[in-house]
PyMOL Python script that loads the backbone (N, CA, C, O; Angstrom):
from pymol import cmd

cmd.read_pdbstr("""\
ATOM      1  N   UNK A   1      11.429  -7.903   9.940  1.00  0.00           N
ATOM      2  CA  UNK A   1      10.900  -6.802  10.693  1.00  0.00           C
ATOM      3  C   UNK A   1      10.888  -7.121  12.173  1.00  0.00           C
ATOM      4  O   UNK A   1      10.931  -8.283  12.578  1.00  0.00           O
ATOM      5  N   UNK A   2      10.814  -5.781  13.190  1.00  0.00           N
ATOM      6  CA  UNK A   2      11.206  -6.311  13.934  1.00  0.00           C
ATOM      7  C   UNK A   2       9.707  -6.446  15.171  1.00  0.00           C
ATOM      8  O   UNK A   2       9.179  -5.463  15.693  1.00  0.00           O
ATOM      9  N   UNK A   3       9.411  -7.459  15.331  1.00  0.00           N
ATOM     10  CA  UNK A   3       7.686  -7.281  16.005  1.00  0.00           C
ATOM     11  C   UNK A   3       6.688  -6.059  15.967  1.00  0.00           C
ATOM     12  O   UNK A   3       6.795  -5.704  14.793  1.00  0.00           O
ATOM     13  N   UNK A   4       6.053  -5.465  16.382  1.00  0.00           N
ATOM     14  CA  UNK A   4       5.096  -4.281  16.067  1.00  0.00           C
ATOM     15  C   UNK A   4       5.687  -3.253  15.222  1.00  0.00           C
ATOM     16  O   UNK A   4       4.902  -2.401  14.804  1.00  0.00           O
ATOM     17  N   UNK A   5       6.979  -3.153  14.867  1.00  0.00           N
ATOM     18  CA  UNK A   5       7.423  -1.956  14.774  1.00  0.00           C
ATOM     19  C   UNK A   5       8.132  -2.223  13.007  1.00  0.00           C
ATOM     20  O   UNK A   5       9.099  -2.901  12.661  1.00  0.00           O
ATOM     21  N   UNK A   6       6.979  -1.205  12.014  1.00  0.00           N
ATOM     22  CA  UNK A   6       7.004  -1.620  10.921  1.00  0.00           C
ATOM     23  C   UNK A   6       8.025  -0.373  10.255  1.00  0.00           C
ATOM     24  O   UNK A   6       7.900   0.835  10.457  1.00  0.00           O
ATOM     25  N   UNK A   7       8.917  -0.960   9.524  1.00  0.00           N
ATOM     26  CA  UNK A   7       9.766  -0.027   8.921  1.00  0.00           C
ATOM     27  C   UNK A   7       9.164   1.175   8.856  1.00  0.00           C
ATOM     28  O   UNK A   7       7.940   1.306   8.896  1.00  0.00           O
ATOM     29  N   UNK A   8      10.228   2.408   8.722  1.00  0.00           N
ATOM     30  CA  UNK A   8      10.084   3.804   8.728  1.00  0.00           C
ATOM     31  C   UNK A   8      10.033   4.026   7.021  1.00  0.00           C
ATOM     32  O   UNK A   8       9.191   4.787   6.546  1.00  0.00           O
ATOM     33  N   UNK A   9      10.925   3.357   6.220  1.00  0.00           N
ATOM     34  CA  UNK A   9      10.419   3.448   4.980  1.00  0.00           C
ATOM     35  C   UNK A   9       9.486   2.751   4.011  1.00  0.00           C
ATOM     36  O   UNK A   9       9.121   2.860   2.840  1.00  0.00           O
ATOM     37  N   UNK A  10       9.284   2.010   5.030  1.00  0.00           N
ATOM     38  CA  UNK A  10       7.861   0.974   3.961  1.00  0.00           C
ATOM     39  C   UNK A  10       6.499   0.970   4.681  1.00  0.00           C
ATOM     40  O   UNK A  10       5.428   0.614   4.190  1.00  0.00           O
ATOM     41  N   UNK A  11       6.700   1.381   5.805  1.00  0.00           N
ATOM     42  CA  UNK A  11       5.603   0.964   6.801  1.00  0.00           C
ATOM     43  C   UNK A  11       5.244  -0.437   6.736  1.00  0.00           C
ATOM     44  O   UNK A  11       4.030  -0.593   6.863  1.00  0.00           O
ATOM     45  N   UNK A  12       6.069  -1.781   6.540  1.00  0.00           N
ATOM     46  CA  UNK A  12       5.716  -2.744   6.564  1.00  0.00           C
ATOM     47  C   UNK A  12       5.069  -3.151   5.037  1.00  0.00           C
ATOM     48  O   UNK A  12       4.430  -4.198   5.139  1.00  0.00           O
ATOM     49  N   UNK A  13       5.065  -2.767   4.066  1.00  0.00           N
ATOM     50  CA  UNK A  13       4.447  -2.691   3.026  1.00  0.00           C
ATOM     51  C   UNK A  13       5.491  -3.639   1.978  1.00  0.00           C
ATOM     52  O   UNK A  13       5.180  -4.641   1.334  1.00  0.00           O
ATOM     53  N   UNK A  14       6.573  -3.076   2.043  1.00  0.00           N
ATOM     54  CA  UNK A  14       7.610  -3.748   1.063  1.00  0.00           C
ATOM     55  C   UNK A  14       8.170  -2.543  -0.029  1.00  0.00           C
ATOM     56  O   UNK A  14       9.320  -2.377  -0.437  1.00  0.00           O
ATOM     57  N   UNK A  15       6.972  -1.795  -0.336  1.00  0.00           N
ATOM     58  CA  UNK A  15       6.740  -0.239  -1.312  1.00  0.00           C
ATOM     59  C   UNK A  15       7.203   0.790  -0.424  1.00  0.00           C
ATOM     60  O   UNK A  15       7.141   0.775   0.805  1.00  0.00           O
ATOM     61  N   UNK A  16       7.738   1.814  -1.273  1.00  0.00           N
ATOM     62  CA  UNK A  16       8.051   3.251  -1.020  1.00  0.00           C
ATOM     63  C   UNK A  16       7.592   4.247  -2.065  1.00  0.00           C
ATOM     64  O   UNK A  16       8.108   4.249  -3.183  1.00  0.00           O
ATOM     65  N   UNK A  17       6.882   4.874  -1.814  1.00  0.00           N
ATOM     66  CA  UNK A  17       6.218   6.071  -2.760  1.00  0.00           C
ATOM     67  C   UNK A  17       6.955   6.856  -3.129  1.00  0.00           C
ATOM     68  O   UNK A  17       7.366   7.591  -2.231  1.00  0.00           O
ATOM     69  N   UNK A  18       7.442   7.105  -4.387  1.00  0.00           N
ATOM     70  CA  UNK A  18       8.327   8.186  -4.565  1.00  0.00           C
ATOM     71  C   UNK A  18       7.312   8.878  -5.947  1.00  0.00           C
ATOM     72  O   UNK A  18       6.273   8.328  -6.313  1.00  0.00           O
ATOM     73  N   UNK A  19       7.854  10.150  -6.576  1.00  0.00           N
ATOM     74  CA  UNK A  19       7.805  10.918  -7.487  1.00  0.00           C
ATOM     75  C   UNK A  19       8.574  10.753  -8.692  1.00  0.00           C
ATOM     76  O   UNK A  19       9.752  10.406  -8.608  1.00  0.00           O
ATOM     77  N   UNK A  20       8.151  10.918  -9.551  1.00  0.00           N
ATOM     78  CA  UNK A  20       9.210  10.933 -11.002  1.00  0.00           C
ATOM     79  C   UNK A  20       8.428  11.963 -12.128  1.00  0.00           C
ATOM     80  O   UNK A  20       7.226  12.058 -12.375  1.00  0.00           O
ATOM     81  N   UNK A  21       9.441  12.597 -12.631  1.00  0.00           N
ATOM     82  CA  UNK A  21       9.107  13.428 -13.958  1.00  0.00           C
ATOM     83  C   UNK A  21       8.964  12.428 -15.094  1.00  0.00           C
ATOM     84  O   UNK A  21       9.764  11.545 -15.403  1.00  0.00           O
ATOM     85  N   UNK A  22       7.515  12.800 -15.797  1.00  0.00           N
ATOM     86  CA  UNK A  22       7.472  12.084 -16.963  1.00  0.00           C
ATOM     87  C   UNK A  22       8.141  13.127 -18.297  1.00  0.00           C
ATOM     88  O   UNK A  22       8.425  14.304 -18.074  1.00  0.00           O
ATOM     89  N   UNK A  23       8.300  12.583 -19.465  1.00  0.00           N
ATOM     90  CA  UNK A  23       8.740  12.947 -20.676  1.00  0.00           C
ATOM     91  C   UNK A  23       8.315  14.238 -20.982  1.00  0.00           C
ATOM     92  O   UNK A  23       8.992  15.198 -21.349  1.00  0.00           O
ATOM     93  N   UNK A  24       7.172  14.156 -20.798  1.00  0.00           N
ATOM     94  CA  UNK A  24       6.171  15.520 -20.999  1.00  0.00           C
ATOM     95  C   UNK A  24       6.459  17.041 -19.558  1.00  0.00           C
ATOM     96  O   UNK A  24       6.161  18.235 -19.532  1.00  0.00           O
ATOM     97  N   UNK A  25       7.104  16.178 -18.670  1.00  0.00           N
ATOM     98  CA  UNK A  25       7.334  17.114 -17.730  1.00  0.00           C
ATOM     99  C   UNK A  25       6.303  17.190 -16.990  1.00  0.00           C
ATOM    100  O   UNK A  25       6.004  18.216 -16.381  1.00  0.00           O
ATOM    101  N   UNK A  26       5.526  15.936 -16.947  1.00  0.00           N
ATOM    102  CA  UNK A  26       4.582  15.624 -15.926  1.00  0.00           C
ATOM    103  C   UNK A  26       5.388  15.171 -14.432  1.00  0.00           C
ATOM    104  O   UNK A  26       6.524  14.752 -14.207  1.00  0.00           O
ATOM    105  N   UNK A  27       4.129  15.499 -13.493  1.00  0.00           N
ATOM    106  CA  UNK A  27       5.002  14.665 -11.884  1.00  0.00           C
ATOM    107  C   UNK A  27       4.029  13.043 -11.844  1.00  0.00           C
ATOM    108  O   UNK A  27       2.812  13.008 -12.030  1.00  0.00           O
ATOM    109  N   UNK A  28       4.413  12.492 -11.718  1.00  0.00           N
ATOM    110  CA  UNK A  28       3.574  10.970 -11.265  1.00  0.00           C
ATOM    111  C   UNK A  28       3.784  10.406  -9.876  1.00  0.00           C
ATOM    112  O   UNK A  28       4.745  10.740  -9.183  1.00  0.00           O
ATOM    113  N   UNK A  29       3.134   9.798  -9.603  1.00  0.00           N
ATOM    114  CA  UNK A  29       3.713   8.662  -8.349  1.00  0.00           C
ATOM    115  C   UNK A  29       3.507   7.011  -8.540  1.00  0.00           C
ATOM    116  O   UNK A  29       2.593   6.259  -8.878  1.00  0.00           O
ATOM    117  N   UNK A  30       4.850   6.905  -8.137  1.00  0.00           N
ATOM    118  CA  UNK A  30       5.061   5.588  -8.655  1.00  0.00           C
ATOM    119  C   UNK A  30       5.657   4.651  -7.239  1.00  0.00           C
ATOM    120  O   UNK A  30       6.201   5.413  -6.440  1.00  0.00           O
ATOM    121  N   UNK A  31       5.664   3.150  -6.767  1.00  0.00           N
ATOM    122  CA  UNK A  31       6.032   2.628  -5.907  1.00  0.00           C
ATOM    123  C   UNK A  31       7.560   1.753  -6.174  1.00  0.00           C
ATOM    124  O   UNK A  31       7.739   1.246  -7.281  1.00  0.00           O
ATOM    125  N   UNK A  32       8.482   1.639  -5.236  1.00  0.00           N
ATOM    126  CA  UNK A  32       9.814   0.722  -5.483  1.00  0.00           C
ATOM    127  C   UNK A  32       9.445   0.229  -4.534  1.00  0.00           C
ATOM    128  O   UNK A  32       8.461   0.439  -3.825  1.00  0.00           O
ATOM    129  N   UNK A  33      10.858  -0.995  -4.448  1.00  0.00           N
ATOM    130  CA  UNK A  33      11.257  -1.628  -3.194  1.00  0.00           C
ATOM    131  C   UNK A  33      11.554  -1.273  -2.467  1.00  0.00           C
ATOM    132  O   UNK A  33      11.867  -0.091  -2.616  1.00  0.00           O
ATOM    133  N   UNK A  34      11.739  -1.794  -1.175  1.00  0.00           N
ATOM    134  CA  UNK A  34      11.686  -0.942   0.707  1.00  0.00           C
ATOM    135  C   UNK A  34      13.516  -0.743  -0.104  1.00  0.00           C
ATOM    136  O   UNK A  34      14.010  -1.560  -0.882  1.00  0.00           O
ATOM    137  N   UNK A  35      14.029   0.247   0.268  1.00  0.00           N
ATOM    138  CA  UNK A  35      15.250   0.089  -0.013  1.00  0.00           C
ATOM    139  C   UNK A  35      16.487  -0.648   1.540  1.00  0.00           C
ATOM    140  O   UNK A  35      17.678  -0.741   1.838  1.00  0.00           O
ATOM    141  N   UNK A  36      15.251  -0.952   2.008  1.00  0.00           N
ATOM    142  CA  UNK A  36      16.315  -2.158   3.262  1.00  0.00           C
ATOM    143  C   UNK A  36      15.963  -3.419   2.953  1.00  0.00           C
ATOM    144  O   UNK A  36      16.370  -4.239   3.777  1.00  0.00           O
ATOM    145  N   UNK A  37      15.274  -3.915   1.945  1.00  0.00           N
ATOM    146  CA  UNK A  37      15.270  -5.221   1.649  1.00  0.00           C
ATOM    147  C   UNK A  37      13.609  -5.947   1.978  1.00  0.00           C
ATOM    148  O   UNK A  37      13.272  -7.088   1.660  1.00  0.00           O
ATOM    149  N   UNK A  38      12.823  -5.006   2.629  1.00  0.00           N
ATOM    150  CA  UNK A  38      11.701  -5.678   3.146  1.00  0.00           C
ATOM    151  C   UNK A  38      10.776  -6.860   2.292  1.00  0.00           C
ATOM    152  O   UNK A  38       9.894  -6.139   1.826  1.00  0.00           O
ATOM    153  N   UNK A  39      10.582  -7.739   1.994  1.00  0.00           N
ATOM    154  CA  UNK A  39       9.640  -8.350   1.371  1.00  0.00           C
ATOM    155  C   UNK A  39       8.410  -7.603   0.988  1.00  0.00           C
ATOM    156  O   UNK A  39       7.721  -7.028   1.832  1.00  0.00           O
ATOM    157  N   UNK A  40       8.101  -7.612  -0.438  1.00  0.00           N
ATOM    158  CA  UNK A  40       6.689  -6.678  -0.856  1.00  0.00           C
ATOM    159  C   UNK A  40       5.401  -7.181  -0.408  1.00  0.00           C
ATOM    160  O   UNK A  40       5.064  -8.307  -0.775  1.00  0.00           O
ATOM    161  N   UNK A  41       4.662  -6.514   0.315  1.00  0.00           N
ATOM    162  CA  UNK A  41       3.199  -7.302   0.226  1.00  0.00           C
ATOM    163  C   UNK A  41       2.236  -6.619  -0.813  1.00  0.00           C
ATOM    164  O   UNK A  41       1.939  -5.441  -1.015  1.00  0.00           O
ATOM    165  N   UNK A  42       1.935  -7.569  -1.277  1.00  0.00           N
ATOM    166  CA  UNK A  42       0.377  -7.483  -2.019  1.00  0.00           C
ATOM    167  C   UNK A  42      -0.838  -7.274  -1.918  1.00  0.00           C
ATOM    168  O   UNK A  42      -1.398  -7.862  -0.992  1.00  0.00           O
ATOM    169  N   UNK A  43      -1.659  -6.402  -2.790  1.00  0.00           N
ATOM    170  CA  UNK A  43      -2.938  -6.531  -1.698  1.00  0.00           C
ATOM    171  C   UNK A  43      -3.783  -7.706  -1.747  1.00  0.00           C
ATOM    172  O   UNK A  43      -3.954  -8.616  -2.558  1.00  0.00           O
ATOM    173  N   UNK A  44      -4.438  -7.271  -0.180  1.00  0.00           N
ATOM    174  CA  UNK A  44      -5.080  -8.739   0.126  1.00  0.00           C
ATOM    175  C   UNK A  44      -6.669  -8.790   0.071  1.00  0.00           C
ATOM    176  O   UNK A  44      -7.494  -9.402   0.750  1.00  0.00           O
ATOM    177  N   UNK A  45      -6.815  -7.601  -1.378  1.00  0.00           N
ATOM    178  CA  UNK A  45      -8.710  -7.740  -1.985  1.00  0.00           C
ATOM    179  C   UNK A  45      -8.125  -8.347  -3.102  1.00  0.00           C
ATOM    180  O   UNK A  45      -6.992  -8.334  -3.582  1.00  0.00           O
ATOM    181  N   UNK A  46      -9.841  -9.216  -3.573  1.00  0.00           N
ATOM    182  CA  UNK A  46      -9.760 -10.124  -4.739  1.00  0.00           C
ATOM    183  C   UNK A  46     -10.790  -9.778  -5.256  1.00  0.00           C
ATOM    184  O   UNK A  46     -11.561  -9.248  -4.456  1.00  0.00           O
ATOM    185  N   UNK A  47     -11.249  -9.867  -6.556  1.00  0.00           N
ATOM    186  CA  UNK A  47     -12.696  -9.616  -7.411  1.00  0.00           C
ATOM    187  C   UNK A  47     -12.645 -11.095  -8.335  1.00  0.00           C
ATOM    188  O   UNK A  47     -11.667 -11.284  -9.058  1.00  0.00           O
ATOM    189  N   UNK A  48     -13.336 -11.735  -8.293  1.00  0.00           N
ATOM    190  CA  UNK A  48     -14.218 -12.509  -9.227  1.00  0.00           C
ATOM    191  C   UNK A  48     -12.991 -14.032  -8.870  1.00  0.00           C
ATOM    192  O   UNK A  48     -12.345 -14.740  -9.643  1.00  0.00           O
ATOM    193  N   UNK A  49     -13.103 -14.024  -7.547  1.00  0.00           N
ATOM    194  CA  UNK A  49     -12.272 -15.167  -7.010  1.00  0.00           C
ATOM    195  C   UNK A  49     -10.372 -15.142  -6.886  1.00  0.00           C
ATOM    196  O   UNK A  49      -9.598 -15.744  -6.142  1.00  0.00           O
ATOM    197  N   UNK A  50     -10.190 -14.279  -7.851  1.00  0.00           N
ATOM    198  CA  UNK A  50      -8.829 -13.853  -8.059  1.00  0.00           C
ATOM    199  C   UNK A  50      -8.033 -13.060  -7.080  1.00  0.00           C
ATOM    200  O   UNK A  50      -8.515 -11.948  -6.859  1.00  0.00           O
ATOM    201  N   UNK A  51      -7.316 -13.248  -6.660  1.00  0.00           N
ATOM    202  CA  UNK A  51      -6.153 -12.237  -5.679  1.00  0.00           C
ATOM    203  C   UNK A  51      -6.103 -11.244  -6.307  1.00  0.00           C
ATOM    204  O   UNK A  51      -6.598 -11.429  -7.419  1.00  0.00           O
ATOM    205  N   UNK A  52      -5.458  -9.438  -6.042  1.00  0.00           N
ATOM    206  CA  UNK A  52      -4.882  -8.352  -6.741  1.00  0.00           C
ATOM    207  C   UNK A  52      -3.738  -8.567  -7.039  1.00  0.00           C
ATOM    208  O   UNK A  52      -3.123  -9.338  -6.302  1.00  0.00           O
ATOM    209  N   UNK A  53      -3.260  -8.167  -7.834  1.00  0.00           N
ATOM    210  CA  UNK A  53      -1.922  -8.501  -8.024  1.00  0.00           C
ATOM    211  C   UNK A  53      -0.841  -7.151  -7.845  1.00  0.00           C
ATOM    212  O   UNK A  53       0.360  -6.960  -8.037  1.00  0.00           O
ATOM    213  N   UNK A  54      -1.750  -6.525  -7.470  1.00  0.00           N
ATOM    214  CA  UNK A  54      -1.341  -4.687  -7.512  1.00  0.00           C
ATOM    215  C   UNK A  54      -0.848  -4.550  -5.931  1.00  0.00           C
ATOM    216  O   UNK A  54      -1.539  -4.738  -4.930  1.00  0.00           O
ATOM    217  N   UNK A  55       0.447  -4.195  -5.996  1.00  0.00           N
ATOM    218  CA  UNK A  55       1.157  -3.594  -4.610  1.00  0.00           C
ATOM    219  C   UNK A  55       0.202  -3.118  -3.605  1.00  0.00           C
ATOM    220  O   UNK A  55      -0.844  -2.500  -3.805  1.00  0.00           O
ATOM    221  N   UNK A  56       0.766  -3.533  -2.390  1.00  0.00           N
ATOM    222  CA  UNK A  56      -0.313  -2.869  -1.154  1.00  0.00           C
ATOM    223  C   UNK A  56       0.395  -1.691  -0.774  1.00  0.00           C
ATOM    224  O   UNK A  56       1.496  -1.712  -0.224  1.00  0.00           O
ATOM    225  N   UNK A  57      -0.386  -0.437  -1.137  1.00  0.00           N
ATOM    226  CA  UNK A  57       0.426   0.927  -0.422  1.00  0.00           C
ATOM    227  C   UNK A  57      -0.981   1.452   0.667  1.00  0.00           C
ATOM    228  O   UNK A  57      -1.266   2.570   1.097  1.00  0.00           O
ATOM    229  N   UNK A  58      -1.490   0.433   0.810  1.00  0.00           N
ATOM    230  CA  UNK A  58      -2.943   1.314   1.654  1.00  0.00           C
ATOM    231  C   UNK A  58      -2.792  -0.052   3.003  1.00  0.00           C
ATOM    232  O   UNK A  58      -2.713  -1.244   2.706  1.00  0.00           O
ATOM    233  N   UNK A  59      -2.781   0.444   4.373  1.00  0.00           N
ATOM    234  CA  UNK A  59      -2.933  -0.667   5.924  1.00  0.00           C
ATOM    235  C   UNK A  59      -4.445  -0.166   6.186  1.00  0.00           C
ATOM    236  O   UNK A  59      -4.769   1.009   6.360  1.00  0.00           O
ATOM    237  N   UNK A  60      -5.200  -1.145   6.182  1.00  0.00           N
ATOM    238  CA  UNK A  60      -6.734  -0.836   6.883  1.00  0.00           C
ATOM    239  C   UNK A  60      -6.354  -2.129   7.908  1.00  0.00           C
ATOM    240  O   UNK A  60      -6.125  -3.286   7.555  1.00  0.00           O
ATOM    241  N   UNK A  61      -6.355  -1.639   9.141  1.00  0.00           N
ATOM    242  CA  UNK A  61      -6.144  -2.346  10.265  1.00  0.00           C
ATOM    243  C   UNK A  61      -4.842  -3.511  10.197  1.00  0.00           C
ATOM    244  O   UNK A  61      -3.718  -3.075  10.442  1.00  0.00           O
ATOM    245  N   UNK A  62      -4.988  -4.937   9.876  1.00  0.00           N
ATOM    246  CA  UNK A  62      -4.062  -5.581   9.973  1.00  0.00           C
ATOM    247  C   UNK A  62      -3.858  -6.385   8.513  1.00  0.00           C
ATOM    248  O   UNK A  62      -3.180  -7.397   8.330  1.00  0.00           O
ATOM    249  N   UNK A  63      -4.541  -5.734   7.657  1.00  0.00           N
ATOM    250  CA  UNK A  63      -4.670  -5.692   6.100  1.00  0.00           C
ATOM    251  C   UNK A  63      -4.094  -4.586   5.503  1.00  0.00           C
ATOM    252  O   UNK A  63      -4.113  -3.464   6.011  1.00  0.00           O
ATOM    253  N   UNK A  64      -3.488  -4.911   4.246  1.00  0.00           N
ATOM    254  CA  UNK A  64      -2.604  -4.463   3.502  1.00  0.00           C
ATOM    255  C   UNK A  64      -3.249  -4.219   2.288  1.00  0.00           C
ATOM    256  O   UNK A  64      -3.655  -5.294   1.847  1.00  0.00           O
ATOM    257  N   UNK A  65      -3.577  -3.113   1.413  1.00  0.00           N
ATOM    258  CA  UNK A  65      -4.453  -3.177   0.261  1.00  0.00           C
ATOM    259  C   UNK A  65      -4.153  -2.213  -0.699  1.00  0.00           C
ATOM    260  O   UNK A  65      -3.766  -1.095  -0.360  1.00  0.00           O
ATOM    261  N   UNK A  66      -4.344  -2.654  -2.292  1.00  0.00           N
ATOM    262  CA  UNK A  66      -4.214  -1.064  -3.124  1.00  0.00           C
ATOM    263  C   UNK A  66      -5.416  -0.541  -2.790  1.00  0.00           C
ATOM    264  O   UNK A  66      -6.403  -0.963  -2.188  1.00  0.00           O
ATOM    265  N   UNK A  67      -4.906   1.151  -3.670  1.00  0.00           N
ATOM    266  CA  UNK A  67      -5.623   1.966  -3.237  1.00  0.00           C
ATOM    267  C   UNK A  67      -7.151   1.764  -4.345  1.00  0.00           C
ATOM    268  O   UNK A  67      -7.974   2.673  -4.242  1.00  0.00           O
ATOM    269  N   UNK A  68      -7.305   1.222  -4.815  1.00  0.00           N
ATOM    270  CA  UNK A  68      -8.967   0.531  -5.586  1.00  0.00           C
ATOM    271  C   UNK A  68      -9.365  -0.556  -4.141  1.00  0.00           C
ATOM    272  O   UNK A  68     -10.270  -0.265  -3.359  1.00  0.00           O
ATOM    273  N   UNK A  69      -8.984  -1.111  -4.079  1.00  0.00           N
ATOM    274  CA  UNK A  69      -9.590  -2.108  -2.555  1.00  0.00           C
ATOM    275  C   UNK A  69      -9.831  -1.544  -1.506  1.00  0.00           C
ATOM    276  O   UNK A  69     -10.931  -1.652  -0.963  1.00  0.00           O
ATOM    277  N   UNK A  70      -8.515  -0.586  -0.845  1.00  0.00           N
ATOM    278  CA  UNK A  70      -8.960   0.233   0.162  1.00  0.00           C
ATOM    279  C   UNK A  70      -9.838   1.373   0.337  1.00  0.00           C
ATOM    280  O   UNK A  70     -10.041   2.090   1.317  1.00  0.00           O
ATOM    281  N   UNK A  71     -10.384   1.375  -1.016  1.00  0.00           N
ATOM    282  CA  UNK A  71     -11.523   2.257  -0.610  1.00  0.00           C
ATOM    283  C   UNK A  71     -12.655   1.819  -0.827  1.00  0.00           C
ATOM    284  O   UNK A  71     -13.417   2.757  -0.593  1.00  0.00           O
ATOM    285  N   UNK A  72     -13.237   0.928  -1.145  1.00  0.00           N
ATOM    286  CA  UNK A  72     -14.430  -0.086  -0.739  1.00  0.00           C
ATOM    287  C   UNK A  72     -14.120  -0.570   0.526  1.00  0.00           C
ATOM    288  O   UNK A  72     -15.101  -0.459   1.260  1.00  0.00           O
ATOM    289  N   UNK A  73     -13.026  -1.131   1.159  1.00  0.00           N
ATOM    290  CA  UNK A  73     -12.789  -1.304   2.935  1.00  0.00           C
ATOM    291  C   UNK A  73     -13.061  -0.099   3.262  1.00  0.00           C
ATOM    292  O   UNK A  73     -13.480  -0.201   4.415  1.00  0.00           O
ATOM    293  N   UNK A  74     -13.090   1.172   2.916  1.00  0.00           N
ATOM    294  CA  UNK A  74     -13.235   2.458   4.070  1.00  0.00           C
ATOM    295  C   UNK A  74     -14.401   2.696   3.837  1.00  0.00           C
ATOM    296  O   UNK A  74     -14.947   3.480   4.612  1.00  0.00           O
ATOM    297  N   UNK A  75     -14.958   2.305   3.061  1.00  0.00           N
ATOM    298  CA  UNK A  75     -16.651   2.869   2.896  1.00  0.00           C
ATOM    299  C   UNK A  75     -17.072   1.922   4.099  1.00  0.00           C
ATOM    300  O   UNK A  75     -17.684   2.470   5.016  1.00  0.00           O
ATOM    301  N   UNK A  76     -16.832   0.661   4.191  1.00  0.00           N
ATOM    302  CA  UNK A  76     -17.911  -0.195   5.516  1.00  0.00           C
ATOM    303  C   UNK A  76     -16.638   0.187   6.691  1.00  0.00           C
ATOM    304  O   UNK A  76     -16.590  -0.753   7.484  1.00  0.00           O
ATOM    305  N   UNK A  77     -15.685   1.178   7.017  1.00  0.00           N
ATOM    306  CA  UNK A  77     -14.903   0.523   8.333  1.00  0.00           C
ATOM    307  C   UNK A  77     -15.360   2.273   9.422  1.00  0.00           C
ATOM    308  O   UNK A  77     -15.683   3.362   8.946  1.00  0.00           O
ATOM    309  N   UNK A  78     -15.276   2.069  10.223  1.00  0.00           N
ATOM    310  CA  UNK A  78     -15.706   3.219  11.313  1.00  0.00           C
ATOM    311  C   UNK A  78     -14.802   4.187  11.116  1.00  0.00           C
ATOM    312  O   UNK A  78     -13.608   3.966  10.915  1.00  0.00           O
ATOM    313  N   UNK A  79     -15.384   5.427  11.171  1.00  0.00           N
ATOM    314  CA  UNK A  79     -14.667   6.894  10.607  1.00  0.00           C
ATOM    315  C   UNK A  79     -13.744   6.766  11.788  1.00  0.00           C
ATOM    316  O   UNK A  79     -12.719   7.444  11.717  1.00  0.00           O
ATOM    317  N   UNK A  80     -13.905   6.060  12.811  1.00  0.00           N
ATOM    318  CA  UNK A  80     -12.335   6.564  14.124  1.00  0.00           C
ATOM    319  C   UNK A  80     -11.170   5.427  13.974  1.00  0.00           C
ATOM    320  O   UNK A  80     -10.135   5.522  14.634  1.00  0.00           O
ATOM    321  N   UNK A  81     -11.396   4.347  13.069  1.00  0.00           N
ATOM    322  CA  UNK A  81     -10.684   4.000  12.454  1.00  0.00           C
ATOM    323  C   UNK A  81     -10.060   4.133  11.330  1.00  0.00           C
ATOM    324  O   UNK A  81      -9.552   3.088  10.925  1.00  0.00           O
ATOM    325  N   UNK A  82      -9.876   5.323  10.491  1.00  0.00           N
ATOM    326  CA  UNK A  82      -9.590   5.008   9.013  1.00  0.00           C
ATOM    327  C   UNK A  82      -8.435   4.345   8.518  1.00  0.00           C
ATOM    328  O   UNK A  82      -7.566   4.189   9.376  1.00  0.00           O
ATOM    329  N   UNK A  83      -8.150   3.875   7.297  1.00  0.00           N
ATOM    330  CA  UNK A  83      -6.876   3.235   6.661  1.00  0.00           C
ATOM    331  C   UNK A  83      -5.580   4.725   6.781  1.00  0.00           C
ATOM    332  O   UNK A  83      -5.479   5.914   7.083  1.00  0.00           O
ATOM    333  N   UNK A  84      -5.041   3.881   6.433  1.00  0.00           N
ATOM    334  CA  UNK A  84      -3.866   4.620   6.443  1.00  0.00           C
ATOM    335  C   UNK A  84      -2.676   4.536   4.762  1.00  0.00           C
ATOM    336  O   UNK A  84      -1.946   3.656   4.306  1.00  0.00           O
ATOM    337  N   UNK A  85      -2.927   5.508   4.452  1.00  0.00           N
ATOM    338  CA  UNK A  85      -2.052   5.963   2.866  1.00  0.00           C
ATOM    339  C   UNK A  85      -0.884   5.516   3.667  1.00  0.00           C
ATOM    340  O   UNK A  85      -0.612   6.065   4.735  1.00  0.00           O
ATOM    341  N   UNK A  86       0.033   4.224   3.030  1.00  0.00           N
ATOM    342  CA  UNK A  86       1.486   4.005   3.262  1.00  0.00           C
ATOM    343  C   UNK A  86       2.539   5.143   2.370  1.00  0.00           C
ATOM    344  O   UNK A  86       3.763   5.065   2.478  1.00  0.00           O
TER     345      UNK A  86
END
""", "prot")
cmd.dss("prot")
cmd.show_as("cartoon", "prot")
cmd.util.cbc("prot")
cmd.orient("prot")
């Protein structure tokens, strides 16, 4: 990546959010790889000493987090800051 300036399709994440029809003719959302190659990050909340092991599609400041972590970070972070849905 190239200094401040975080991919247009990953936002720095490694993930890209896309859509898919399930069997039933449901819509879901599901995450891939940056399709330019970016390295995936992970999120960086842990519960009971353990890392997540669940893709980071949520940036709360200079943290990377799923969306179960990033919203315990937005409950304590200042409303003129909020996270940002990658």
């Amino acid at each position: 990546m190239d200094g401040d300036h975080p991919c247009r399709e990953c936002d720095g994440t490694g993930w890209v959010l896309y859509r898919s029809e399930t069997k039933d003719g449901e819509s879901e959302e599901a995450h891939r790889l940056c399709p330019k190659g970016h390295a995936p990050r992970y999120c960086m909340g842990s519960s009971s000493g353990h890392l997540c092991a669940r893709p980071a599609t949520v940036r709360c400041g200079p943290g990377y987090y799923c969306e179960e972590h990033s919203v315990a970070i937005q409950e304590g972070r200042d409303v003129d800051d909020p996270c940002e849905a990658i």
